[in-house]
N, C-alpha and C positions, 0 to 999 in steps of 0.2 A: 936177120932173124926177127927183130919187132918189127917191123913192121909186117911180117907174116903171122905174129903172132897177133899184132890188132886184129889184121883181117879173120883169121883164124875166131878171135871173141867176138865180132860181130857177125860172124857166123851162126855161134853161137846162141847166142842173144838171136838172132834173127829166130833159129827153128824154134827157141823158147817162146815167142811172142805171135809166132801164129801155128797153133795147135791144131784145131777145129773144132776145140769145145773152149765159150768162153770162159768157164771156171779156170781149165788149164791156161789158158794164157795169160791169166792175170796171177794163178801161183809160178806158174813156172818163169813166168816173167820179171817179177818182184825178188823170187828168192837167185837169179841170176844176175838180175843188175845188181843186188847186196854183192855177191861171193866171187866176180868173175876176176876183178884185181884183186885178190887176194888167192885164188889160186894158181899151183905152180902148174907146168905143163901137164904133167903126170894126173894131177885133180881135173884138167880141162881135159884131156882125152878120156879120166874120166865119165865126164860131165856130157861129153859126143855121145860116147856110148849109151847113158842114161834118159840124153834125150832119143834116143832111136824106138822106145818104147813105144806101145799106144797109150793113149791120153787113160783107157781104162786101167790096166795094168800101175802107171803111175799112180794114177787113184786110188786104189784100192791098196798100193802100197803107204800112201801115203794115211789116209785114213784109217785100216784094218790090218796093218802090221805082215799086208796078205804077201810072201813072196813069190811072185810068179815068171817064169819065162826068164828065170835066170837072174833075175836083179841081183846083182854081187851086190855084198856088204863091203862095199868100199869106202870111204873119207867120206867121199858127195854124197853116196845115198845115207851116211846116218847123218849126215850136216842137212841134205834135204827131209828129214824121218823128223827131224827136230825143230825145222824152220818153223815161224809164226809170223800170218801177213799182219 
C-alpha cells in the first residue's frame, strides 16, 4: 500500500504543477508540496477531487469566497481558503 500510495502523491503533485495558467501552478503547486505528507488518505482523495476543478473555479474560490460547481467545504478546501504563498 505505500508505495501505491507514493505513486498516488505524485500524481498528485503532478496535476497540481501543470494547470494551464501559471498563477495556478505556482499556488497549487506550493500549497501541495506544504500539505501532501501530512495528509491522510481520506484528505488526498480529497485533494483528487479538488484538483479536478478549472483553474477558474479554483480561483475564484480561492480569492472571492465564490463557491461554485460543488466545491465541498471539506479539510482541504478550508486548509487551501486559508493557505498563503
Amino acid at each position: 500500500m505505500s508505495e501505491e500510495l507514493e505513486i498516488f502523491k505524485k500524481k498528485l503533485l503532478y496535476r497540481a504543477s501543470y494547470r494551464g495558467t501559471k498563477e495556478m501552478d505556482i499556488l497549487l503547486t506550493k500549497f501541495v508540496k506544504k500539505y501532501i505528507n501530512t495528509f491522510n488518505v481520506d484528505q488526498l482523495k480529497q485533494l483528487e477531487k479538488f484538483l479536478e476543478f478549472e483553474d477558474e473555479i479554483i480561483f475564484n474560490y480561492y480569492n472571492f469566497d465564490e463557491f461554485q460547481k460543488n466545491i465541498e467545504k471539506n479539510t482541504v478546501s478550508k486548509i487551501f481558503k486559508n493557505f498563503k504563498i
